[in-house]
TORLOVO-107150 format. One line per 3 residues: number of its first residue (from 1); their letters; for each residue x, y, z of C-alpha. Coordinates in Angstrom, 2 decimals. Layout:
% TORLOVO-107150
NUM> A> X Y Z | ... $
END
This chain:
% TORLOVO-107150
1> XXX> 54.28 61.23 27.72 | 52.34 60.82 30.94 | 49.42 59.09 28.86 $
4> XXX> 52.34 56.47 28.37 | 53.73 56.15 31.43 | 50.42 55.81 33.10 $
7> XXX> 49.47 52.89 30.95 | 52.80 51.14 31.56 | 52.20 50.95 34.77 $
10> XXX> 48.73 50.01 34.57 | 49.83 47.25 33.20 | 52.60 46.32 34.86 $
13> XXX> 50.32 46.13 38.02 | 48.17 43.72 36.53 | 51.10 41.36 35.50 $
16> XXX> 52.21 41.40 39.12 | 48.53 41.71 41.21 | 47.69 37.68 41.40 $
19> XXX> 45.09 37.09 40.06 | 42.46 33.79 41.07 | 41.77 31.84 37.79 $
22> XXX> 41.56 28.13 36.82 | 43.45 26.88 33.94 | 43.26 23.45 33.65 $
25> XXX> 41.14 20.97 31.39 | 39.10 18.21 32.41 | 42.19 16.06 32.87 $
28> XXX> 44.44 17.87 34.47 | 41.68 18.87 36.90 | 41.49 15.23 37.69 $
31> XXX> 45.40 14.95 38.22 | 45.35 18.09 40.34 | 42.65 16.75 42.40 $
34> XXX> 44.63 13.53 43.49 | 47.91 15.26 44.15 | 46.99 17.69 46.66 $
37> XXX> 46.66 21.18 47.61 | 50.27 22.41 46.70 | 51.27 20.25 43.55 $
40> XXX> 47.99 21.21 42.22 | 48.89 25.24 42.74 | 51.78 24.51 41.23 $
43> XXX> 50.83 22.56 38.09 | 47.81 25.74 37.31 | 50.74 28.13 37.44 $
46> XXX> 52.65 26.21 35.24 | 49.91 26.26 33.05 | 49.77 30.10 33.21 $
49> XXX> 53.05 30.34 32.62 | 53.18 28.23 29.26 | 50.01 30.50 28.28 $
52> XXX> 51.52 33.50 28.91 | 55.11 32.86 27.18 | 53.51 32.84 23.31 $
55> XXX> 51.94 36.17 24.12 | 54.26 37.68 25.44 | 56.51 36.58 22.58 $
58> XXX> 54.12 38.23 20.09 | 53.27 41.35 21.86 | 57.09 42.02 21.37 $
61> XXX> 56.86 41.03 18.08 | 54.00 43.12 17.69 | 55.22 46.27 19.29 $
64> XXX> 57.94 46.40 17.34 | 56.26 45.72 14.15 | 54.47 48.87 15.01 $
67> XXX> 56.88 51.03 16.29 | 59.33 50.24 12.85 | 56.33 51.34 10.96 $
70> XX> 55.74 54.25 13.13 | 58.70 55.93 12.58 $
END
């Protein structure tokens, strides 16, 4: 039990710790360049966000794939 409450909260302090990372292609890199500082902060954590939404859909669907088949 503390095995799984230690890894819950491992990685619920990576989901909230920012992290520095560059998301964009070639062209939004371009469009992020002419709008500025903040629009361009913005627009990368937009694109985190849509990248993170699919996963986080199927690591639900995952997890309780496994735990039906677990029990």
């Amino acid at each position: 039990m503390k095995k799984k409450t230690f890894i819950f909260l491992l990685v619920a302090a990576l989901f909230v710790m920012p992290a520095p990372s560059f998301s964009q292609c070639s062209i939004c890199t371009k469009t992020a360049q002419q709008m500025g500082e903040k629009p361009a902060r913005a627009l990368n954590r937009a694109i985190l966000y849509l990248m993170l939404t699919p996963f986080a859909i199927m690591g639900f669907v995952g997890y309780r794939w496994w735990k039906n088949n677990h029990d």
